[in-house]
LOSEDREN-357322 format. One record per residue (C-alpha): x, y, z. Coordinates in pm, 1 decimal, decimal comma. Layout:
<atoms>
       px       py       pz
        X        Y        Z
...
</atoms>
This chain:
<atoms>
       px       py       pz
    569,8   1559,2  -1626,8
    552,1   1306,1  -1910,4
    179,4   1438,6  -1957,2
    273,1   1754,8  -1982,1
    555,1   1675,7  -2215,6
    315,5   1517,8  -2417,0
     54,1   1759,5  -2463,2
    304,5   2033,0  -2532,4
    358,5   1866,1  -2893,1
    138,9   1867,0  -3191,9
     15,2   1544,8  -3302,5
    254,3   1450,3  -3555,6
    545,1   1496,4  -3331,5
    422,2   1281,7  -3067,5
    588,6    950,3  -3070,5
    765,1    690,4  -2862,7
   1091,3    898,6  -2794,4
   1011,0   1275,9  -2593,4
   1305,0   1483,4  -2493,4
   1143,2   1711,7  -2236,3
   1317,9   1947,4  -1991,6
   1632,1   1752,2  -2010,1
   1424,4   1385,4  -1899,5
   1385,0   1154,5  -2212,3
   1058,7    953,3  -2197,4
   1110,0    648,1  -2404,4
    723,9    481,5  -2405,3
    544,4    148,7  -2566,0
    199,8    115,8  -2636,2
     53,3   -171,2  -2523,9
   -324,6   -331,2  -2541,1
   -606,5   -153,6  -2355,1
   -458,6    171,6  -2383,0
   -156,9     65,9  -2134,0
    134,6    263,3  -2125,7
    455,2    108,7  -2045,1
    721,5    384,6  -2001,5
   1102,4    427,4  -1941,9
   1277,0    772,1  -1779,5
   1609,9    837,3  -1836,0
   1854,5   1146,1  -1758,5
   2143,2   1047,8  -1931,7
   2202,9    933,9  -2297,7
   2097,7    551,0  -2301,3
   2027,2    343,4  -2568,8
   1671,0    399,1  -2746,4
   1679,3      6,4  -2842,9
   1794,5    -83,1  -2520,1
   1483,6     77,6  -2375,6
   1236,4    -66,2  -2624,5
   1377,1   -405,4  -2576,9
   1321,3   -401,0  -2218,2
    954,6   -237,9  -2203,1
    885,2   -512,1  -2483,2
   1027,4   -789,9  -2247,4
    847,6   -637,2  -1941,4
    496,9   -645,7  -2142,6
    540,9  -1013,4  -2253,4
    662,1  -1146,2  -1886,0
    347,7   -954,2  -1737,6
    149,0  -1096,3  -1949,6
    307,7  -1461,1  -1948,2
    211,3  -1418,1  -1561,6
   -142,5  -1358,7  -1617,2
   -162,3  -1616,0  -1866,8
     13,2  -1853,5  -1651,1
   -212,4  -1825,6  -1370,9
   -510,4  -1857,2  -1581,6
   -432,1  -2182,6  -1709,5
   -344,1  -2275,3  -1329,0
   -671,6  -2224,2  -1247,2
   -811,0  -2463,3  -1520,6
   -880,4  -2220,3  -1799,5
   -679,7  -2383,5  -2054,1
   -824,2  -2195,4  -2375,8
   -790,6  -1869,5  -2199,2
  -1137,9  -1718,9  -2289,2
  -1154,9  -1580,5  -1953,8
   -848,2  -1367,8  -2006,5
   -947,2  -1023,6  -2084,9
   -518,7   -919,5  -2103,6
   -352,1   -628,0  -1982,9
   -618,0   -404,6  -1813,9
   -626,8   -110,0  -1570,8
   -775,2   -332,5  -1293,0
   -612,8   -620,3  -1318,5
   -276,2   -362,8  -1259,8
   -422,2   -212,4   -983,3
   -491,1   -575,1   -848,0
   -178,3   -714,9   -873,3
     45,9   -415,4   -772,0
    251,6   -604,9   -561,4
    351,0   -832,4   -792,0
    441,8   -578,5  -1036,4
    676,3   -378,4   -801,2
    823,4   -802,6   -719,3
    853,1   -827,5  -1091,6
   1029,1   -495,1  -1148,1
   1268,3   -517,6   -829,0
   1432,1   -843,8  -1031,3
   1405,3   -724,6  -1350,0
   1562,4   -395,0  -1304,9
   1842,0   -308,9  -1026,0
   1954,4     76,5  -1020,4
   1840,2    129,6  -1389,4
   2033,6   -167,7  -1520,3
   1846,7   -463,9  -1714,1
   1938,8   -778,3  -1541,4
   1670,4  -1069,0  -1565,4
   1347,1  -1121,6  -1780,4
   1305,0  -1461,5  -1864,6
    983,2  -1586,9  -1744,1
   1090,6  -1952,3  -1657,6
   1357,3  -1800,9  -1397,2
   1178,6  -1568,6  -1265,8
    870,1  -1745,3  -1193,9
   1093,3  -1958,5   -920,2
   1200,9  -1638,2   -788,1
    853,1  -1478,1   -741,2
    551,9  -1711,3   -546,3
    312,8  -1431,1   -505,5
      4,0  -1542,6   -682,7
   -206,2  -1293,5   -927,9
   -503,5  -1201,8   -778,8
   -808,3  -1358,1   -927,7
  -1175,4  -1240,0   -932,4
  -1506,6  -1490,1   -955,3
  -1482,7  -1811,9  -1180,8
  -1061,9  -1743,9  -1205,9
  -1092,5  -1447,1  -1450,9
   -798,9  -1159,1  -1348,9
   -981,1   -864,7  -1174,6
  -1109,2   -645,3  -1455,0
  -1378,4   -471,1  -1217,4
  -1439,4   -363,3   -899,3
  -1492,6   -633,1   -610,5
  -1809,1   -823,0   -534,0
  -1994,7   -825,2   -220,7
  -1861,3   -964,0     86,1
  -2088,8  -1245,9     57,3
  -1959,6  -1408,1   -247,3
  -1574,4  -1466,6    -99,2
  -1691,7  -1755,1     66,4
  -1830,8  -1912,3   -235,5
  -1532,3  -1783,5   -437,2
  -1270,6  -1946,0   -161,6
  -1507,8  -2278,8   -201,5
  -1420,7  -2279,6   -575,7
  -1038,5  -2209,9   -549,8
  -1040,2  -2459,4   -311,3
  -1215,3  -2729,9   -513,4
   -985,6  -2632,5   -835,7
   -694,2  -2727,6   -595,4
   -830,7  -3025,7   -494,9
   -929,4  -3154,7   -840,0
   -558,6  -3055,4   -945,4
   -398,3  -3250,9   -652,5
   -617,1  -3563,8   -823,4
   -474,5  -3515,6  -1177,5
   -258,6  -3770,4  -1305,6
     92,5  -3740,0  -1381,9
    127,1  -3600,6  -1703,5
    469,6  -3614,1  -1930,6
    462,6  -3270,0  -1979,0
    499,9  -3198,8  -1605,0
    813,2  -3149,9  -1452,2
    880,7  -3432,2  -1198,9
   1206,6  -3277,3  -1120,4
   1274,4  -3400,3   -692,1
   1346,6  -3015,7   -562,8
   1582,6  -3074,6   -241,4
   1473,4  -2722,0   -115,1
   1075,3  -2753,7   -126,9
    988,2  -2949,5    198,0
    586,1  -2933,7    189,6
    350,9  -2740,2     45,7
    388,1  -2440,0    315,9
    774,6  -2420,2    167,7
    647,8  -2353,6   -168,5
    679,1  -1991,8   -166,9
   1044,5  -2004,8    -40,2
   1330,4  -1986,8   -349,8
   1499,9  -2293,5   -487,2
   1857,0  -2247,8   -435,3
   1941,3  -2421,0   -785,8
   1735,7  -2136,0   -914,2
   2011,3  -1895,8   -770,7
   2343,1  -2078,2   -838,7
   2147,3  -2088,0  -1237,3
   2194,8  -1734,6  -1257,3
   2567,4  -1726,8  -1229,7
   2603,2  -2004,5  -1460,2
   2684,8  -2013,8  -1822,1
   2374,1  -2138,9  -1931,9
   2143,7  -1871,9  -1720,6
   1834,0  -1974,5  -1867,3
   1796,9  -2336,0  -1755,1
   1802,7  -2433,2  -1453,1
   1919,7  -2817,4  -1327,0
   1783,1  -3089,7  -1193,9
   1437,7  -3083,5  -1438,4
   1331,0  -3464,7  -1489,8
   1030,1  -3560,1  -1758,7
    901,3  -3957,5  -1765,7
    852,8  -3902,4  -2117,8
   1072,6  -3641,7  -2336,6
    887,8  -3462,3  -2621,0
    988,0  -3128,8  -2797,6
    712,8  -2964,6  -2967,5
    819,5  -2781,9  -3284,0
    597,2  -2504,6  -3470,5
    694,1  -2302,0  -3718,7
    427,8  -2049,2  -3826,8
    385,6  -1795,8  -4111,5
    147,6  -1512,5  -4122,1
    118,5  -1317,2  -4486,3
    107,3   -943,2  -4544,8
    -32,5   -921,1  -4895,0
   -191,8   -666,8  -5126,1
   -269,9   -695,2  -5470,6
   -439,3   -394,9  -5684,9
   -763,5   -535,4  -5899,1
   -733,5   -219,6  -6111,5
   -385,9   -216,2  -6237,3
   -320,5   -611,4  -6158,1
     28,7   -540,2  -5968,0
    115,6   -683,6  -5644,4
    201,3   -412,4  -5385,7
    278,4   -595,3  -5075,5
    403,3   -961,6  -5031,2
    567,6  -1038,2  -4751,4
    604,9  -1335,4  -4482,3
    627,6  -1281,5  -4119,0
    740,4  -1631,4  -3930,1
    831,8  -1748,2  -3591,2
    977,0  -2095,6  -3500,5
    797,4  -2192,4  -3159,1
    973,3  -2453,9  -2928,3
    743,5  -2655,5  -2629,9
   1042,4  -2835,7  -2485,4
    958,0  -3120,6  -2216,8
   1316,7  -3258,7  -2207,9
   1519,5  -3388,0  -1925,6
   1885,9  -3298,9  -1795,7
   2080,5  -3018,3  -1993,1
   2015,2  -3153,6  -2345,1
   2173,3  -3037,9  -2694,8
   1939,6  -2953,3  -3016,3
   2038,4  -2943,4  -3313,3
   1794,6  -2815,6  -3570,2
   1825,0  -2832,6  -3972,8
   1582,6  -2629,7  -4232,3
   1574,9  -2685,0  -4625,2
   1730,4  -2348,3  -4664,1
   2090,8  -2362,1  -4763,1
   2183,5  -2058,5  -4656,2
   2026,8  -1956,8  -4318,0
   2122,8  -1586,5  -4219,7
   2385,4  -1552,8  -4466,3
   2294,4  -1200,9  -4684,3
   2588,0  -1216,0  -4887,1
   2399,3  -1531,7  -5102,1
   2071,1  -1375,3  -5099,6
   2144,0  -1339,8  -5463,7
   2149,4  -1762,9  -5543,6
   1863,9  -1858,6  -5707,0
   1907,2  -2230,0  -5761,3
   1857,1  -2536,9  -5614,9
   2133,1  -2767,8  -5404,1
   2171,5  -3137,9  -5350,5
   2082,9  -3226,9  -4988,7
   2331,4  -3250,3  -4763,9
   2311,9  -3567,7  -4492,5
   2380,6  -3502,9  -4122,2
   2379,2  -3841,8  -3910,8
   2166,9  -3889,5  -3618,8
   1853,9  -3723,9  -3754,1
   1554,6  -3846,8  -3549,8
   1279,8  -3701,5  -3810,2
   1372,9  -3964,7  -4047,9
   1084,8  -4192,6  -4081,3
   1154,5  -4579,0  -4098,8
   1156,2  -4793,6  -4422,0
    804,2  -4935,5  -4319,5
    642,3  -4621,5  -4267,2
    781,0  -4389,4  -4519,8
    571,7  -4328,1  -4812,2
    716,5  -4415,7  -5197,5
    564,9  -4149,3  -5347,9
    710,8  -3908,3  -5119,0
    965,3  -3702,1  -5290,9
   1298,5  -3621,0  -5094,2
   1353,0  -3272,0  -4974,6
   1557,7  -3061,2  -5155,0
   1753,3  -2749,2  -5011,6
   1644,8  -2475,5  -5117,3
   1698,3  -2088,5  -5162,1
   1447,5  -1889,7  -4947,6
   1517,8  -1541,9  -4949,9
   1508,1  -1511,5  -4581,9
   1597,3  -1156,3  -4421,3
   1513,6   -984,9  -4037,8
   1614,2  -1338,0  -3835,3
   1672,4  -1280,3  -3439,9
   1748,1  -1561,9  -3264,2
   1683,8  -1640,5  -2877,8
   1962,0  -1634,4  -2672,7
   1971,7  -1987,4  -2624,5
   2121,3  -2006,2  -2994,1
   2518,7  -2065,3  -3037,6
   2533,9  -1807,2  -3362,2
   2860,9  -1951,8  -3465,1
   2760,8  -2274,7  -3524,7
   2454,5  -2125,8  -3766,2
   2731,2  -1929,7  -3968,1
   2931,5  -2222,5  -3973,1
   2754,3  -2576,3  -3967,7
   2419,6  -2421,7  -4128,6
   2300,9  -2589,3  -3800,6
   2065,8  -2423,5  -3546,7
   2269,9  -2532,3  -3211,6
   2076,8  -2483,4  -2834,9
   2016,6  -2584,1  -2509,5
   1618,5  -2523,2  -2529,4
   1485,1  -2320,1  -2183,3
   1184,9  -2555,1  -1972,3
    802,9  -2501,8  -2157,2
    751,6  -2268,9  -2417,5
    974,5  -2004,3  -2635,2
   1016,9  -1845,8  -2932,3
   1370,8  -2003,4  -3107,5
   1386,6  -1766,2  -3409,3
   1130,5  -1532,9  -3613,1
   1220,2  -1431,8  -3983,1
   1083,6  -1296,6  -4279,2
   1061,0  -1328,9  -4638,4
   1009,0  -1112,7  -4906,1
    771,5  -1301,7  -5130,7
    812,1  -1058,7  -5445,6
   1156,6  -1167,2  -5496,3
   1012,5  -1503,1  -5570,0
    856,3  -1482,2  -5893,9
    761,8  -1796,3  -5959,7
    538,6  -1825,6  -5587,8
    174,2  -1766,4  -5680,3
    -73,1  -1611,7  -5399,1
   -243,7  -1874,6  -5179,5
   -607,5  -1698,9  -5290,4
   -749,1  -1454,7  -5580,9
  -1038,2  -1272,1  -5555,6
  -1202,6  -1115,8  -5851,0
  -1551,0   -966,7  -5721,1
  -1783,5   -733,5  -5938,3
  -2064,6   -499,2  -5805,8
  -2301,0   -443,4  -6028,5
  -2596,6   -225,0  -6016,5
  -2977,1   -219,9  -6187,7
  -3083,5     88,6  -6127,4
  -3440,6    -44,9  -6277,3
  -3458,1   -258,2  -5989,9
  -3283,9    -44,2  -5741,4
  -3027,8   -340,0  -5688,4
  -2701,7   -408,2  -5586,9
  -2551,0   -736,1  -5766,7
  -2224,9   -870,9  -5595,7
  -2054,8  -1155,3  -5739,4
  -1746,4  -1270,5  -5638,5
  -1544,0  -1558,4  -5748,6
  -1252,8  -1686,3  -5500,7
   -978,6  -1899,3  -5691,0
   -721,3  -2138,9  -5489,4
   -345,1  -2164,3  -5594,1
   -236,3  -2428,0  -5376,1
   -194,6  -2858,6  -5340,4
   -492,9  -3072,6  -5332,1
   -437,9  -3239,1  -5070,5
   -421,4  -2898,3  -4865,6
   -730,3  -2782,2  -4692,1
   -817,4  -2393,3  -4570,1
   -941,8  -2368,7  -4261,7
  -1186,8  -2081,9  -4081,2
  -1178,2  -1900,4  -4374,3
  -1392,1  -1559,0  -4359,8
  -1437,8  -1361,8  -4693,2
  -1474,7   -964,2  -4603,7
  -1689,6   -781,6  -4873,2
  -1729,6   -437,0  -4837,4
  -2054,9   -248,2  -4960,1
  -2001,2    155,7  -4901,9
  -2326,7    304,4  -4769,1
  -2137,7    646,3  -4939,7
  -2215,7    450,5  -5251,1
  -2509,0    245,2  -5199,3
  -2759,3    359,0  -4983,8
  -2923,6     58,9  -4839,9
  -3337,8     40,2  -4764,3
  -3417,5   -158,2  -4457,3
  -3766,9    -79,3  -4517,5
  -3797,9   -462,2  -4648,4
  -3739,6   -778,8  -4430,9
  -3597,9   -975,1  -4727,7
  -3367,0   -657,8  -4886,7
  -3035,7   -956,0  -4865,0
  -3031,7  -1248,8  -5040,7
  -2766,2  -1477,0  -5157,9
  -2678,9  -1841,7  -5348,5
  -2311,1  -1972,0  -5212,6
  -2157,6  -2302,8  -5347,6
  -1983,6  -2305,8  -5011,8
  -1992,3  -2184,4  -4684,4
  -2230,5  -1932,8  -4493,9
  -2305,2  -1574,5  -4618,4
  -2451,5  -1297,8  -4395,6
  -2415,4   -888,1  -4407,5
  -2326,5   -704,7  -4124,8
  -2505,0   -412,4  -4068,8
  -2227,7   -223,9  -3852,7
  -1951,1   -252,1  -4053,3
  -2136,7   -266,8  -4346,4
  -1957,2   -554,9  -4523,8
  -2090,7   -907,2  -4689,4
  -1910,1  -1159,8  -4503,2
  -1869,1  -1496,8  -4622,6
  -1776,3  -1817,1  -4401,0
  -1603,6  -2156,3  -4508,6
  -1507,7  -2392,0  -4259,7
  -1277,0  -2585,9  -4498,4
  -1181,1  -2544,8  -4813,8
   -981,3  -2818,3  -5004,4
   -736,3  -2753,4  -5280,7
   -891,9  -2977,0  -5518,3
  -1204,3  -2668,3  -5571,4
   -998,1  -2459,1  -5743,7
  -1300,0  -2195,7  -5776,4
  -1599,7  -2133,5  -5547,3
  -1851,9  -1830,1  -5640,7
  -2082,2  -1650,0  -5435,5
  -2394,8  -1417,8  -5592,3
  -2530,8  -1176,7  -5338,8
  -2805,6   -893,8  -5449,5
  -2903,6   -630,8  -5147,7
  -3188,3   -384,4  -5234,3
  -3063,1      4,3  -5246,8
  -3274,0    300,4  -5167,1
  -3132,2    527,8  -5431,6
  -2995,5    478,2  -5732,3
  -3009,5    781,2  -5951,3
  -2659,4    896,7  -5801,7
  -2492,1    606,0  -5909,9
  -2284,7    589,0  -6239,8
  -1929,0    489,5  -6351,1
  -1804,4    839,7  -6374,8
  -1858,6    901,4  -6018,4
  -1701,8    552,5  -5944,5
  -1387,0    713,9  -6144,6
  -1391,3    983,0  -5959,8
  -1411,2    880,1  -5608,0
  -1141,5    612,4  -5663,4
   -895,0    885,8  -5803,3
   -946,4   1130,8  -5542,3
  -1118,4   1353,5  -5727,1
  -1471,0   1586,6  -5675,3
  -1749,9   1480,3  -5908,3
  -1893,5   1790,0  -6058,8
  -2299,8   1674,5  -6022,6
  -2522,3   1413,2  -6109,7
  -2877,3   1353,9  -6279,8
  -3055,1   1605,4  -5978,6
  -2793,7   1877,0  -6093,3
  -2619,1   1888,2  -5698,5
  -2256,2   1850,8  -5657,5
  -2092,7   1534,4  -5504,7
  -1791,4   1472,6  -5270,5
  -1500,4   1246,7  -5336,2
  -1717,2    965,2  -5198,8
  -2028,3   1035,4  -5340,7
  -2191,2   1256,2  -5042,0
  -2409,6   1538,4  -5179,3
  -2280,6   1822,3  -5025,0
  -2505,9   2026,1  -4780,6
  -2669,0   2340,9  -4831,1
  -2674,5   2641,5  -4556,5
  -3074,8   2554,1  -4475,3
  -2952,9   2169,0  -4448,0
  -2668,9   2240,4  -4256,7
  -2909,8   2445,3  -4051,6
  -3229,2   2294,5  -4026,6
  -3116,4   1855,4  -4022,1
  -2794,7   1863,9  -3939,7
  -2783,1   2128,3  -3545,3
  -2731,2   1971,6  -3227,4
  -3085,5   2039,8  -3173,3
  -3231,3   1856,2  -3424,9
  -2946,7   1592,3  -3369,0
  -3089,2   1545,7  -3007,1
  -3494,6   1565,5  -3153,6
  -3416,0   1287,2  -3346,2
  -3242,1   1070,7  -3061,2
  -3553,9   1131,6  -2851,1
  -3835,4   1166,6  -3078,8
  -3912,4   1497,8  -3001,4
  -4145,4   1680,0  -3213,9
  -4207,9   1299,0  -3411,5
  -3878,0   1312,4  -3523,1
  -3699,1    959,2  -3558,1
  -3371,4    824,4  -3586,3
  -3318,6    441,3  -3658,6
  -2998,4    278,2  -3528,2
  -2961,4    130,5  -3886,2
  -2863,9    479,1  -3992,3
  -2650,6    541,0  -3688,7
  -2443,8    284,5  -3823,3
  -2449,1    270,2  -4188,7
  -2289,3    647,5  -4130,0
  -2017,1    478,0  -3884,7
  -1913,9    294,4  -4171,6
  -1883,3    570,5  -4438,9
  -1463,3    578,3  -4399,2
  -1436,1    234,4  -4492,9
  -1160,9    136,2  -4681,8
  -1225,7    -33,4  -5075,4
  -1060,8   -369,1  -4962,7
  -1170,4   -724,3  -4963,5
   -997,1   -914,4  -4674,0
  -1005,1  -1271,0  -4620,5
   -867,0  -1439,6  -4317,0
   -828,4  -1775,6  -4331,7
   -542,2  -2070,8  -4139,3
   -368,3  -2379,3  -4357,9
   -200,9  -2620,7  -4162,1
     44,5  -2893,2  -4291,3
    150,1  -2570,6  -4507,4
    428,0  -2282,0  -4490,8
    414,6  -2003,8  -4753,2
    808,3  -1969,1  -4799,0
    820,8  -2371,9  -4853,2
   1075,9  -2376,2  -4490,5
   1038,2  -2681,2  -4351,5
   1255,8  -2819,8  -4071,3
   1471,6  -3132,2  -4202,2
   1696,4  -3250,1  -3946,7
   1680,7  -3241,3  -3541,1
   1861,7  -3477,1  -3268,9
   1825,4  -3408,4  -2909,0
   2158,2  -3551,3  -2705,7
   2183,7  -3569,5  -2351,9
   2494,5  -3688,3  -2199,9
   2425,6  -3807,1  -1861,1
   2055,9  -3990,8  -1942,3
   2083,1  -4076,7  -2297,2
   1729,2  -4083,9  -2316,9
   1542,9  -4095,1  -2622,0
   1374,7  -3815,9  -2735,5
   1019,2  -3789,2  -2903,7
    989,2  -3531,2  -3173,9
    679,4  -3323,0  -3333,1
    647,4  -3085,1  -3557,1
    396,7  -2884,7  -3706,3
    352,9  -2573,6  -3962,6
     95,2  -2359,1  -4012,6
     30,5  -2019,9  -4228,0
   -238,1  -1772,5  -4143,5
   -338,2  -1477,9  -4227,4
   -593,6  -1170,4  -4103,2
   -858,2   -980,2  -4221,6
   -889,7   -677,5  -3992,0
   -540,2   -681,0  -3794,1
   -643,7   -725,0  -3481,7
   -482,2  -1048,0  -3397,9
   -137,2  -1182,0  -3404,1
     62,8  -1483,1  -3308,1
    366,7  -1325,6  -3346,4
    469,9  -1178,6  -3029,8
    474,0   -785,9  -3054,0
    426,3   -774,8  -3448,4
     94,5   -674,4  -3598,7
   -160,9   -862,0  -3770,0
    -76,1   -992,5  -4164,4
   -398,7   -915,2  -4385,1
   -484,5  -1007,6  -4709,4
   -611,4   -755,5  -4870,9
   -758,8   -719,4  -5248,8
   -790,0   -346,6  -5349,0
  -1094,7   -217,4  -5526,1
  -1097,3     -9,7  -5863,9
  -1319,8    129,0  -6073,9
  -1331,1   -158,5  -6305,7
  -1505,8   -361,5  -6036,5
  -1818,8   -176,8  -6045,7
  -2023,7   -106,1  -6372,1
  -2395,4     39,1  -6338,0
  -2724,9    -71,0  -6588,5
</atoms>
């Protein structure tokens, strides 16, 4: 019904809300082309929906992961997400998953760390511990692939006791065999006030792991020099490996956390002292040329907190109050609007400039990155995304040697497929406040080329012709004639080509030069700086009490900004990839 419902709208109506035949389908894409989807008869509420189908996708997946990194793959390589066969594989669990997490149509429990002491059913894992992503193997290699879960058991059994393992002494868990049954604690948790901790958990050594990461949405326009996006998406992630039912309490530089009224103050406040801070480093350790942090006003906007969080005490105390859940969570995510701030500078300029010699039938690329941030900061896995438009240049791979290139830094290659000049530092430090690349790729035609059709195809608008007299699209394409369109460009001839019939020839360098013609004139750079955060938030003050131990606590923490070139990864859970992004104009290219 839903696939009917579907396919009876046009393309632009089609989105995650479908009233059809009185059902409403209320659907979230996920990776892999999975299609998580709620049905509803009555009115319900559309956020209500989302937010659950958002919390099912992250607990399915926070299975998978789980039970990859049981099985000794810590870095997760071998996890290929959520896939058609590994759903298939692990029905049963799904249907355990969904029985808890919905009871007749009413949310009731999705919090991983509860539910994974309700449900003991393992995922089902293929060869070398991946999650089933194809059909099973022969019947001869389940011995071999019981031998290997059985030595990963083993060699687990033999681990030493870690402090980040729960040494909790569980009353209801006998042996091994009683594993699968449910600890009773878990059950008497769910009625209590605090329903997403459970008692009795016991660490040798307490540690809470704090991370607070930034990722940064930015566009700036090389032809009109304006900056057209700016923003900061962040998230505040917690590793807690405390014992007993402790109390955080958490203090950032900003002065007014989640307060819109003041988003308006500009200035600068006095710190304000809170007793009991543990991140206060002794007088023989702490650094004299280390300046004292000031509060600050960062224009902070969007901030959900988890559930764990007692809101009136952040209205009231400017205090981040809460009884942290066992392993990892998410605390808080926020953003920031960067343009407010006009005194913040952009981590990295770009300021690139094609040039071509049509004498030589060349393409000259130079580029010169710039760095706006401390010296003492480093930039790490940085990856410098040139594009080179085979609409514009048409490249000759009839020479070996067509790409060559002089870097001060890093690594510089082209890639063919996407048709871009990608350049590669591992680190680069604040103190080089410019590094410049020169690139030259030989071009097969030239005579095309000239800055009125650059003009043109950046404004949107036809170019009337060129030196040979034939019109040009927006992108510089020559339109086709009727005996083109006829003769080079039928299915016949398409398939002639594939084949070789009749000595025609098709290279695959073509195939994908023309997969690239819809490119978009960007330069994206991805790149990771830790020690840093974009907005300047920092986290000031945190104490960890516990009552009945009194134990002392052991605190880290850690920031980190990133940022992505193509948008296809994210660490923020269900938010898409920040790029940053330098548009091209015509003023970057110039012909002689």
């Amino acid at each position: 019904m839903f696939s009917q419902a579907y396919l009876s709208l046009k393309e632009h109506e089609r989105g995650p809300f479908i009233y059809y035949k009185g059902v409403s389908f209320i659907s979230l894409c996920a990776e892999n082309d999975i299609l998580f989807l709620a049905v509803a008869r009555r009115n319900v509420s559309a956020l209500l929906a989302v937010t659950l189908l958002s919390q099912l996708q992250s607990l399915i997946t926070h299975y998978f992961q789980e039970n990859s990194r049981k099985m000794g793959n810590e870095d997760l390589q071998h996890y290929n997400g959520l896939t058609r066969d590994a759903i298939v594989d692990n029905y049963a669990l799904l249907f355990e998953l969904l029985d808890e997490c919905v009871d007749f149509g009413l949310a009731q429990v999705t919090d991983f760390n509860i539910l994974k002491e309700y449900i003991k059913m393992e995922v089902n894992m293929g060869k070398n511990g991946e999650i089933c992503d194809h059909d099973s193997g022969l019947d001869s290699d389940l011995p071999s692939a019981k031998r290997k879960l059985k030595q990963a058991k083993s060699q687990r059994k033999s681990l030493a006791i870690r402090s980040t393992h729960n040494q909790a002494v569980r009353t209801d868990v006998i042996n091994d065999a009683a594993a699968s049954y449910i600890n009773s604690s878990i059950v008497r948790t769910q009625v209590s006030a605090i329903s997403w901790r459970p008692k009795g958990i016991f660490y040798p050594k307490n540690e809470i792991y704090i991370d607070i990461i930034e990722e940064c949405e930015f566009l700036y326009d090389l032809e009109t020099q304006l900056v057209r996006t700016n923003q900061i998406n962040g998230m505040c992630s917690v590793r807690s490996y405390l014992s007993g039912m402790p109390l955080c309490k958490l203090g950032l530089n900003e002065k007014y956390i989640s307060q819109v009224e003041l988003d308006d103050v500009e200035e600068e406040f006095a710190d304000t002292e809170f007793e009991g801070n543990q991140l206060i480093v002794g007088p023989e350790e702490q650094d004299d040329t280390e300046k004292k942090p000031k509060l600050m006003k960062v224009p902070i906007t969007n901030v959900q907190f988890h559930l764990c969080v007692e809101l009136s005490k952040v209205y009231k105390d400017n205090l981040i109050y809460f009884t942290p859940p066992d392993d990892e969570f998410r605390l808080f995510s926020y953003s920031v609007e960067q343009q407010r701030r006009k005194r913040a500078k952009p981590l990295l300029t770009v300021h690139p400039i094609y040039r071509v010699v049509a004498k030589d039938s060349k393409l000259q690329v130079m580029c010169s990155l710039f760095t706006n941030f401390r010296k003492k900061l480093h930039c790490k896995k940085m990856v410098v995304r040139i594009p080179v438009n085979p609409a514009f240049f048409p490249l000759d791979n009839s020479n070996e040697h067509n790409f060559r290139f002089k870097c001060e830094m890093g690594e510089v290659r082209f890639s063919v497929d996407s048709s871009e000049i990608l350049w590669a530092i591992s680190d680069l430090p604040g103190l080089k406040k410019c590094v410049k690349l020169m690139a030259e790729i030989s071009l097969s035609e030239t005579s095309h080329l000239s800055a009125e059709l650059f003009a043109a195809a950046f404004l949107g608008k036809p170019f009337l012709g060129n030196s040979n007299g034939r019109p040009l699209g927006p992108l510089g394409n020559t339109d086709k004639t009727r005996d083109d369109i006829e003769n080079g460009d039928s299915t016949i001839s398409e398939l002639d080509k594939y084949y070789g019939v009749g000595q025609a020839s098709s290279s695959v360098f073509t195939h994908l030069q023309q997969s690239a013609n819809k490119m978009k004139h960007e330069i994206a750079i991805s790149f990771e700086m830790p020690l840093f955060t974009y907005s300047g938030l920092k986290v000031t003050y945190l104490r960890v009490d516990e009552d009945t131990m009194k134990y002392t606590c052991f605190p880290w923490v850690r920031y980190a900004t990133r940022a992505s070139a193509d948008g296809s990864k994210s660490g923020l859970q269900n938010t898409p990839a920040a790029q940053f992004r330098f548009k091209l104009g015509p003023s970057n290219f110039s012909v002689i």
